[in-house]
N, C-alpha and C positions, 0 to 999 in steps of 0.2 A: 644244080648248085653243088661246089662239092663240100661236102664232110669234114670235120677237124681232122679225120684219119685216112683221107680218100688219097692226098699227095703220098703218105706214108704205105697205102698200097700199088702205087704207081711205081714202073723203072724203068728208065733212071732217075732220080731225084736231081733237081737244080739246086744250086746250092740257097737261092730264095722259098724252093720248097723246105728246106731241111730248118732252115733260119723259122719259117714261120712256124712250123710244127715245132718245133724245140725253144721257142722263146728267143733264142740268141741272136744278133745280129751275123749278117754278113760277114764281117772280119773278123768277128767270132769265131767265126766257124772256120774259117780259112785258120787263122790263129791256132784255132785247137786240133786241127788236121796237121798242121807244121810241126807241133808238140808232140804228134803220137798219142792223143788222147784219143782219136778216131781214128781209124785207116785210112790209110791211104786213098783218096778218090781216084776213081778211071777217068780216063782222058779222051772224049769225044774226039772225032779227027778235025774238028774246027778248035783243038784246046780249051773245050770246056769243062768242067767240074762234072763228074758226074755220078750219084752216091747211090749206095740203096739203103733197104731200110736198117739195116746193122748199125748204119751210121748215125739213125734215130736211135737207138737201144742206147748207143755211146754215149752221147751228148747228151741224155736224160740219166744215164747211169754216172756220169761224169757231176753233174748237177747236184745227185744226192749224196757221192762221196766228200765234193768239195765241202756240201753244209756242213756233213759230220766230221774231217779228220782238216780239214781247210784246201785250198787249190791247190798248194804245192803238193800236199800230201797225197791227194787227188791224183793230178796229174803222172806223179811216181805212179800210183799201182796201176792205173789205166794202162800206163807206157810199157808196162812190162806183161802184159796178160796175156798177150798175143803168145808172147815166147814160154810162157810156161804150160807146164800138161793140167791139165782138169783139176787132177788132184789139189797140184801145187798154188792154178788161180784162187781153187774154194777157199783155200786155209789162206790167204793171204786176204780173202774177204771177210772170213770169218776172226782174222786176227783183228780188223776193225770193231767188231763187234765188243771182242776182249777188253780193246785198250778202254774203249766208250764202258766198260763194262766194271772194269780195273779201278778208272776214273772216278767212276759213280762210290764204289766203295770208300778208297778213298776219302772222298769228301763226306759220306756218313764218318765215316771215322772223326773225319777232325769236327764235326758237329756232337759228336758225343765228350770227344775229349774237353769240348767250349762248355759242356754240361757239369763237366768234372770241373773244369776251372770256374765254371760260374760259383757252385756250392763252395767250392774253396773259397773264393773271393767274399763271401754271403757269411763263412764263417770268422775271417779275416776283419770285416767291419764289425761284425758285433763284437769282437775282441778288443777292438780298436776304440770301440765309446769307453771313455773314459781312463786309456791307458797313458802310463807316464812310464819314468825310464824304471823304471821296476818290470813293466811287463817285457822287457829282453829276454831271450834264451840264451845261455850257454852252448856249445856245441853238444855236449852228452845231452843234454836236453832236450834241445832238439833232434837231434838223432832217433835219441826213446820216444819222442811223439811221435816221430812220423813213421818207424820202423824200419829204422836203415841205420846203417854204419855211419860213425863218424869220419870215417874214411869216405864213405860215398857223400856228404857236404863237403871235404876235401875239395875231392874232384869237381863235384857238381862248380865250386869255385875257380879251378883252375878253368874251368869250360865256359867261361861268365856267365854262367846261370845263372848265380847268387851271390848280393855282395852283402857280407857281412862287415860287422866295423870292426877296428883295431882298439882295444884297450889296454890298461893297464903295462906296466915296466916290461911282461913279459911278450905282449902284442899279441894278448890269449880274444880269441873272437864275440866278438859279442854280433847276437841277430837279432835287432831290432822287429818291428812289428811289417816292415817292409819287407825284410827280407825272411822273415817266418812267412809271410802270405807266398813269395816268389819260390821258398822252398816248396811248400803246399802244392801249389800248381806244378814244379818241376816232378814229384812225385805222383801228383795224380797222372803225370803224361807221361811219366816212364812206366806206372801199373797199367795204364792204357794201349801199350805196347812202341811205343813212339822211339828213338832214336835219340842221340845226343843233338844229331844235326837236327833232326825233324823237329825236337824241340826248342832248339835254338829258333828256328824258323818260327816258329809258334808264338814264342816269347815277344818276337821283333814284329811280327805282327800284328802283336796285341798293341803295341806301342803305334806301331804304324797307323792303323787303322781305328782309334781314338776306343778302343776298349773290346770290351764282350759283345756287344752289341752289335758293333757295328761290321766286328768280323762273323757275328750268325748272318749277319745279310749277304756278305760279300757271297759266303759257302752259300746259301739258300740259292739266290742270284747261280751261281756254277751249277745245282742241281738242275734248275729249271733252263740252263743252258745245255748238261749234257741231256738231257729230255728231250729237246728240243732237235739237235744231233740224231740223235740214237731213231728218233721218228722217221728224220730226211735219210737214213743210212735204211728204215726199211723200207722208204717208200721207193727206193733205187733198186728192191731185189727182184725182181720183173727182167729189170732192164740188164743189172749185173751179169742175169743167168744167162740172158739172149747173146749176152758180148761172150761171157766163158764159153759159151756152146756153138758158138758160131762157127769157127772151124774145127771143131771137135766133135766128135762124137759125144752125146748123152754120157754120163756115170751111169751106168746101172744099179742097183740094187744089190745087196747080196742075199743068194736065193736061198 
């Protein structure tokens, strides 16, 4: 009887061997041989398909890039491996690894930055029991709390980060307990190393996605998704190497 891997040392391969060893179906396979994600098949003199095992390495290395970078993403570097030298496949495998890599950081970041805005938020409400329109800041005011220029609330305004009210004949700013908490958070994420844009983004999500809470899920949720990537991405390095190496010679070492 044969073996899960007995088709896979057999040649030529039928295109129903390659399907059941690789999971995919039939038109699968035809589909992903059309795309350049596998080589080219030979051609029996009755016009049959006829693979070897290279074709298995693909189709299972193909599997683990789609998990981690998605199928189109997939199907690009696959499509292009043939044509580049050793060197240039590795690093474009290993730039996978980066982006998943990149990714990860990233989203620690914006979880710590949610740390920063939570304790802001935490200092904001205790402020807030029992405040009336006495507890406003002035601009100099708040500036001197938070550590910044009154120029940088300027801007921070002009960028709608923070809306301040209008008072008085001369239309001098007044920052209610709303917008001292919005400034708080704008400061914790620009000491955080965050961006104008990044924090705009930040700001809009907090909104979007109904507070602090709900946006640590959303990040937690993306960690346990790039994990998950970053797994199917090494469970394909077997198969990766077998495709980079297949018309090439071995990288050697340096001696």
């Amino acid at each position: 009887m044969d073996g899960p891997e007995s088709s896979a040392r057999r040649t030529p391969l039928r295109t129903a061997d390659v399907a059941r060893e690789t999971g995919y179906s039939l038109q699968q396979v035809r589909d992903l041989e059309r795309l350049g994600v596998i080589p080219p098949a030979a051609r029996s003199s009755n016009g049959y398909r006829s693979y070897a095992p290279i074709h298995l390495h693909a189709l299972r290395a193909y599997r683990g890039l789609a998990g981690a970078l998605g199928p189109v993403e997939a199907r690009r570097v696959l499509a292009k491996l043939p044509t580049r030298t050793a060197a240039e496949a590795a690093s474009a495998i290993n730039g996978a690894h980066v982006r998943l890599a990149r990714e990860r950081d990233e989203a620690l970041r914006a979880l710590k930055a949610l740390e920063a805005i939570a304790a802001e938020a935490d200092a904001a409400g205790f402020e807030q029991e029992g405040a009336g329109a006495g507890d406003a800041m002035t601009i100099t005011e708040l500036a001197g709390a938070l550590g910044v220029r009154p120029s940088t609330l300027r801007f921070w305004e002009q960028e709608g980060l923070v809306a301040p009210e209008r008072v008085t004949s001369l239309r001098a700013r007044r920052y209610g307990l709303p917008a001292i908490r919005a400034a708080r958070i704008v400061a914790a994420l620009r000491a955080a190393g965050y961006g104008i844009p990044a924090v705009r983004d930040t700001l809009t999500s907090l909104h979007r996605l109904d507070g602090l809470e709900e946006a640590r899920r959303v990040l937690r949720r993306r960690l346990d998704q790039i994990a998950v990537r970053t797994v199917a991405l090494l469970a394909a390095g077997a198969d990766l190497a077998a495709v980079i190496t297949a018309v090439r010679p071995p990288v050697n070492p340096c001696p």
